[in-house]
C-alpha positions as CSV (number, residue, x, y, z in Angstrom):
1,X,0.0,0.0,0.0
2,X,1.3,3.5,-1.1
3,X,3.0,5.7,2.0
4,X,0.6,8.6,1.4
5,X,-3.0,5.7,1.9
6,X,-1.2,4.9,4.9
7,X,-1.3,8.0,6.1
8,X,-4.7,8.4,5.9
9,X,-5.5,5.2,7.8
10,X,-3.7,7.2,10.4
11,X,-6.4,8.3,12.6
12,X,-8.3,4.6,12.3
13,X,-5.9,2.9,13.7
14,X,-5.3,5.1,16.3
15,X,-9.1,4.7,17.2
16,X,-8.0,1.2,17.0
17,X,-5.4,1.2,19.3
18,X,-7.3,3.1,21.9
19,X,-9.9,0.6,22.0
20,X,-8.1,-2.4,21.8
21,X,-4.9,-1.4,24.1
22,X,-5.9,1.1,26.2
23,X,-7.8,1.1,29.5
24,X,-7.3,3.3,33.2
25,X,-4.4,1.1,34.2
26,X,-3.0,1.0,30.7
27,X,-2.5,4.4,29.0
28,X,-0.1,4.8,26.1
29,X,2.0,8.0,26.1
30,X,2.0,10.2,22.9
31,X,5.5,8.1,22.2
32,X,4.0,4.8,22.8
33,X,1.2,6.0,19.8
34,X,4.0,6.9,17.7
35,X,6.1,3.9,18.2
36,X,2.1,2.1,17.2
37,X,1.6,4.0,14.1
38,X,5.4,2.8,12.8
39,X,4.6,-0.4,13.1
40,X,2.6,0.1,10.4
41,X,4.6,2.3,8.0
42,X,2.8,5.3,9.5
43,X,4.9,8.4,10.6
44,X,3.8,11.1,12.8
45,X,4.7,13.8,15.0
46,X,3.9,14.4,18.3
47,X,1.5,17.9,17.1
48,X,-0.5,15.7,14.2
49,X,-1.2,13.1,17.6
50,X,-2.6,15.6,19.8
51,X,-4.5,16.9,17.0
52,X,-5.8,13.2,15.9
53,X,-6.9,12.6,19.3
54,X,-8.9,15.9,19.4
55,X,-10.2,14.7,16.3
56,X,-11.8,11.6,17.7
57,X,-13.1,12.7,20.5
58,X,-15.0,15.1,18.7
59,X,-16.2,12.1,16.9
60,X,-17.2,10.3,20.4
61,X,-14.8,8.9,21.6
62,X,-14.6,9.5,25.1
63,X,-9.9,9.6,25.4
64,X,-8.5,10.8,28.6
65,X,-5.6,11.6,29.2
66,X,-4.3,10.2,32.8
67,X,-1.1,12.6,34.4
68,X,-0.7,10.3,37.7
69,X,1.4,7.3,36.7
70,X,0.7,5.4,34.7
71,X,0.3,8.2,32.6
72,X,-1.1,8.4,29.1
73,X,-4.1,8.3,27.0
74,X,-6.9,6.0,27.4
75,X,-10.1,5.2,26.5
76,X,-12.4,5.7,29.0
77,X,-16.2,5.3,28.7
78,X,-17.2,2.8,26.3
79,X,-20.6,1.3,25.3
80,X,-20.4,-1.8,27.9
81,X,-18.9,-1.4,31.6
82,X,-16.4,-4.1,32.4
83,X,-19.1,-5.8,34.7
84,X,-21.8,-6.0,32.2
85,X,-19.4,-7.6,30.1
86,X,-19.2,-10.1,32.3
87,X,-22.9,-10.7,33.6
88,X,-23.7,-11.3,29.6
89,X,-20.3,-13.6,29.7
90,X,-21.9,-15.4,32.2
91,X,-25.1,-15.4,30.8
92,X,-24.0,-17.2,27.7
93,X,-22.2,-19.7,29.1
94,X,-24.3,-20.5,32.0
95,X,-27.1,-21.1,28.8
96,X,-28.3,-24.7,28.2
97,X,-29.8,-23.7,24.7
98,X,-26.1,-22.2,23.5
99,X,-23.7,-25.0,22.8
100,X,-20.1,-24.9,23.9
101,X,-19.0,-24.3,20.5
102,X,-20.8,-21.0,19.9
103,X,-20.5,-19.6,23.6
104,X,-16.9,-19.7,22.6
105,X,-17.6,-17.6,19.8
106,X,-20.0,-15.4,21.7
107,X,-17.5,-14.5,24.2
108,X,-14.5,-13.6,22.1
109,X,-16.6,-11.0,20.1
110,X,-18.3,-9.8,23.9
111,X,-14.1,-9.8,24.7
112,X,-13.5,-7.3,21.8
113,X,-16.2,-5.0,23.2
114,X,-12.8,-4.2,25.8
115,X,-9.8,-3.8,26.1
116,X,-7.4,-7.0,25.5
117,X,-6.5,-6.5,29.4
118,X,-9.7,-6.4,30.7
119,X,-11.0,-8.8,28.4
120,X,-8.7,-11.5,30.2
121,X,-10.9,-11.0,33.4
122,X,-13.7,-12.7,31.0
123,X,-12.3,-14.9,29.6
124,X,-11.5,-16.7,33.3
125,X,-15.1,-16.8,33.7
126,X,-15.4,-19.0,31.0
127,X,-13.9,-21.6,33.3
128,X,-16.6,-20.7,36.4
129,X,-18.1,-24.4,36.0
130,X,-19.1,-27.3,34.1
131,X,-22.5,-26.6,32.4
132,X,-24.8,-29.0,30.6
133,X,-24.8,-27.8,27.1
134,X,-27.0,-28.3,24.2
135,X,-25.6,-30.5,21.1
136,X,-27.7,-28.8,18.0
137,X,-25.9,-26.4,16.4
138,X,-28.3,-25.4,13.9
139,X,-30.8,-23.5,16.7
140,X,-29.1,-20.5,16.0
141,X,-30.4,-20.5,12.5
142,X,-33.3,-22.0,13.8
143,X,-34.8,-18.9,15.8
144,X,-33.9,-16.3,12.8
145,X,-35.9,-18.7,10.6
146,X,-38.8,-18.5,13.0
147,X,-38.2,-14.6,13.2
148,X,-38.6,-14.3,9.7
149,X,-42.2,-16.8,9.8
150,X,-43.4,-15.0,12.5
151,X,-42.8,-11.5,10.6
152,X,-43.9,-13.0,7.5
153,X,-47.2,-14.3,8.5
154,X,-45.9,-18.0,7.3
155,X,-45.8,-21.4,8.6
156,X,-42.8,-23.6,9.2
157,X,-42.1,-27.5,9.1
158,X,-39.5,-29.2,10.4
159,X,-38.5,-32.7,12.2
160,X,-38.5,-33.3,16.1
161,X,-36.3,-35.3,17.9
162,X,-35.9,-37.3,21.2
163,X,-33.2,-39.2,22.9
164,X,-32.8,-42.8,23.4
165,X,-31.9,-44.7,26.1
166,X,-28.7,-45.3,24.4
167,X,-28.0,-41.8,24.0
168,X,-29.0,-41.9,20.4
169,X,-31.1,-39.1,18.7
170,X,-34.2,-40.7,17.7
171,X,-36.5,-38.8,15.0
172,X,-40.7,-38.7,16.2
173,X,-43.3,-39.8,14.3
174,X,-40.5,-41.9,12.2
175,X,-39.1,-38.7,10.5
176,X,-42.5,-36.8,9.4
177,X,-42.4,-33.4,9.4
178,X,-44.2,-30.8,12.2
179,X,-46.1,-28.0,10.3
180,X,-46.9,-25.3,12.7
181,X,-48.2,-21.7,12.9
182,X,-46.0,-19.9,14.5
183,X,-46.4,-17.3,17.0
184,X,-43.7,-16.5,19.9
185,X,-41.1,-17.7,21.6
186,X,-40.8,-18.5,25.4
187,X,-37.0,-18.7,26.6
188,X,-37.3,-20.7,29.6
189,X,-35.9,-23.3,32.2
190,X,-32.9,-22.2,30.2
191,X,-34.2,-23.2,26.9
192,X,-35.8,-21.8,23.7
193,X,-39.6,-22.8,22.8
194,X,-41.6,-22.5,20.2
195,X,-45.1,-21.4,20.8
196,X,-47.5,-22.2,18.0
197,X,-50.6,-23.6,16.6
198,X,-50.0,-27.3,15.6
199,X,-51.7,-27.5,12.3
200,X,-52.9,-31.0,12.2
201,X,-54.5,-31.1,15.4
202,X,-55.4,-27.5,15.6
203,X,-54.0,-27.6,19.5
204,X,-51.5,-24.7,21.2
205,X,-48.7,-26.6,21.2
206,X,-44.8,-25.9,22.5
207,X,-41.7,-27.6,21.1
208,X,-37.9,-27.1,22.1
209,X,-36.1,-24.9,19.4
210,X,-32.8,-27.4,20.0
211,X,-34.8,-30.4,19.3
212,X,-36.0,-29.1,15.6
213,X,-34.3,-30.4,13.1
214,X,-34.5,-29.4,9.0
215,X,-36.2,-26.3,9.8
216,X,-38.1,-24.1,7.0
217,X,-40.5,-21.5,6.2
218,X,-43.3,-22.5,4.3
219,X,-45.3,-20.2,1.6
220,X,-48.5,-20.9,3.9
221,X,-50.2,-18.4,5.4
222,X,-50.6,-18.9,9.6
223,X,-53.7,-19.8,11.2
224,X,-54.8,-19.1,14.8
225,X,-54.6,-15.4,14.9
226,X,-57.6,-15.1,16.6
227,X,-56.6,-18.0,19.2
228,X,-52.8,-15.7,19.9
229,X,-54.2,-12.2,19.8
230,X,-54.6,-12.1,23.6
231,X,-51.8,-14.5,24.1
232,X,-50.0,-14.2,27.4
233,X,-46.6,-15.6,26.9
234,X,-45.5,-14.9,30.5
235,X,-48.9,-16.8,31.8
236,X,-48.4,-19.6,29.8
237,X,-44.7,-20.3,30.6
238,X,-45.9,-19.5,34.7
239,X,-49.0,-22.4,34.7
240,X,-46.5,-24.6,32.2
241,X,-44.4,-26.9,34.9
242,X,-41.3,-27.8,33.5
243,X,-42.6,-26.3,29.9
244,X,-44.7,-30.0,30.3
245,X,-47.9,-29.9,28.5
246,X,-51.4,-30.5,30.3
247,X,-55.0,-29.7,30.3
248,X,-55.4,-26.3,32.0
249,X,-57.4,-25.7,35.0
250,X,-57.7,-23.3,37.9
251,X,-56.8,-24.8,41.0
252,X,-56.7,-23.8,44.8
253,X,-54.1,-24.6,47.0
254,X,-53.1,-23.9,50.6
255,X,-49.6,-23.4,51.7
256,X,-48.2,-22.9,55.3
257,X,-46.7,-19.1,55.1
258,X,-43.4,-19.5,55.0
259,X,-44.0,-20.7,51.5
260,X,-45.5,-17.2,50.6
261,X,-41.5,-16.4,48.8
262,X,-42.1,-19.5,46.8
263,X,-45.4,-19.0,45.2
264,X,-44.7,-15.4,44.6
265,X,-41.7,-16.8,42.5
266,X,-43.5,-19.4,40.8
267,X,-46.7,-17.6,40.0
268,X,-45.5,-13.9,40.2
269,X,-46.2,-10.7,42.8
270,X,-50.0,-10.6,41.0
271,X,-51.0,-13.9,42.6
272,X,-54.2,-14.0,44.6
273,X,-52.7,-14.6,48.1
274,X,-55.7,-14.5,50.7
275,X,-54.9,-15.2,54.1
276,X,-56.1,-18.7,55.8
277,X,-55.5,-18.4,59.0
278,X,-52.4,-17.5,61.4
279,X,-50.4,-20.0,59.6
280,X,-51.7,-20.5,56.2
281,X,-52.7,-18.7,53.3
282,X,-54.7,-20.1,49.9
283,X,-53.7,-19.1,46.1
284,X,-55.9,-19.5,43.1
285,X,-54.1,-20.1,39.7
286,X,-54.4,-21.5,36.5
287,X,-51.9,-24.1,35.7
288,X,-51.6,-27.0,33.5
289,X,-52.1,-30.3,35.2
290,X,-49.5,-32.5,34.5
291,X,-46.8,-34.3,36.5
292,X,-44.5,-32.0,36.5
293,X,-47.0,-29.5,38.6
294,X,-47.6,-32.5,40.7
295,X,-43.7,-32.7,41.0
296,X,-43.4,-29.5,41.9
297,X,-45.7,-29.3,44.6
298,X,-44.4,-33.0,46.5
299,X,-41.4,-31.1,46.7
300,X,-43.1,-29.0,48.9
301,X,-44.2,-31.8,51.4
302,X,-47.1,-31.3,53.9
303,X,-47.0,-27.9,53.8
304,X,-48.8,-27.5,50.4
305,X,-52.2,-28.8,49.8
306,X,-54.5,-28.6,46.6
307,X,-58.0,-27.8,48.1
308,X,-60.4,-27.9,44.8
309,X,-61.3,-28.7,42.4
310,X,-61.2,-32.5,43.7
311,X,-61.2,-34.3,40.5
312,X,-57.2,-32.7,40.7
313,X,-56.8,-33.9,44.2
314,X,-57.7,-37.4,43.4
315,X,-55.1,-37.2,40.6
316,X,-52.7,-36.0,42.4
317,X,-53.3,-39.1,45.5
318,X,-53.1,-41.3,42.4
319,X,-50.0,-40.1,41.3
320,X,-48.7,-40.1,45.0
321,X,-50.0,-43.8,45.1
322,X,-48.2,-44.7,41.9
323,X,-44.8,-43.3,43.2
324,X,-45.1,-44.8,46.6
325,X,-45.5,-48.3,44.8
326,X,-41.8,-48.0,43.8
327,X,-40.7,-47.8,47.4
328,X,-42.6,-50.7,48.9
């Protein structure tokens, strides 16, 4: 490249340089920048830097120059703090639905986003702990696909898998393909799901986004527009146990009070709590029966109780009876 187009890369990669090397404890002196520059063919004089870092922070940048040692020019405010760098590093890897692959990638491009000192400090998070990961690659590409049905006003199709006691993927309904409406997704449990109207059945239906397989949007219109334009997604992922799927019914329980923290995180602050007595309290919700609600609330013990309706009571001794059968 020709001295003088050097020279007028000058002032990029001195933005460069400031955002890559530069931090409060690691200034670079207006000699340091011109040593920099050389490196890349690029002379300069100790006016023309002064006058280039002027330049930029005109442009935004937010350059200070430190006089305590170490002294020098930094960059000092920049679009993420140094701590939200690393609640989003943890975020990503502490996320089932991201595999250990991509939160790799993730977190070298949330690493560029600081300084190559600071970004050391994230990348030792990386090692915090052991995580269960996801093995499909492909639900990246999944959810923009589902973006783009979902802004389209299309349907999608795709294959749905399962695991096999061998640890084998295992293809439902021998390979045939899902065809869905679809109309939000629910990140939850630390996973992606589809909501959507299942097409053949004409039944609310959620599926894992990990578990899709072959996904693509189809010319057809979406149905159920009517069924999703009150749609709570935040109810429906509340009364869903375990995203497990079951017929929905309001149901009334009793819980001794020092339980009152738990409901309120289960079913949210808009809960109807009324007081029992001195030591108990009822809610009324809408959940989906299934056994993962009956899970839930056995892990409880005897301090939670469903009161009504009693046709889910006497599931719920029946499914009390059927685990107790293992044990005798």
């Amino acid at each position: 490249m020709a001295k003088s187009s050097q020279q007028k890369l000058k002032i990029l990669y001195l933005m460069r340089v400031f955002m890559e090397k530069t931090d409060e404890q690691h200034p670079m002196t207006v000699q340091e920048l011109i040593t920099y520059l050389g490196q890349y063919g690029i002379t300069a004089e100790r006016k023309t830097i002064y006058d280039d870092i002027e330049v930029l922070r005109l442009f935004g940048l937010d350059i200070v120059n430190r006089r305590m040692q170490p002294s020098g020019f930094y960059l000092g405010r920049r679009d993420f703090e140094l701590p939200e760098l690393k609640l989003l590093v943890d975020a990503v890897q502490s996320s089932r639905f991201i595999t250990g692959k991509k939160s790799h990638q993730l977190i070298r491009k949330l690493e560029g986003l600081t300084s190559v000192y600071e970004a050391k400090q994230l990348h030792r998070q990386v090692f915090v702990e052991k995580r269960v990961k996801t093995m499909n690659e492909s639900i990246y590409y999944n959810i923009d696909e589902i973006h783009k049905a979902i802004a389209s006003n299309r349907q999608i199709s795709f294959q749905y898998y399962e695991w096999t006691v061998s640890r084998q993927m295992r293809l439902r309904k021998d390979g045939e393909r899902y065809r869905i409406s679809p109309w939000g997704l629910i990140w939850k449990d630390e996973n992606y799901y589809l909501v959507g109207l299942d097409e053949k059945s004409g039944i609310v239906k959620h599926y894992r986004v990990d578990k899709m397989l072959q996904l693509r949007v189809e010319k057809t219109p979406r149905n159920g527009r009517e069924i999703f334009e009150d749609f709570d997604a935040a109810q429906f992922a509340t009364q869903t146990f375990g995203m497990f799927g079951g017929r929905e019914e309001t149901v009334r329980l009793l819980f001794q009070n020092h339980f009152v923290g738990v409901v309120i995180d289960r079913f949210g602050q808009d809960a109807a709590i009324r007081k029992q007595d001195d030591e108990h309290f009822t809610v009324s919700v809408k959940v989906n029966v299934s056994s993962q609600f009956f899970g839930w609330l056995t892990g409880l013990g005897a301090g939670a109780e469903i009161i009504a309706p009693e046709s889910v009571r006497t599931e719920y001794r029946d499914f009390l009876r059927k685990a107790l059968e293992n044990y005798l």
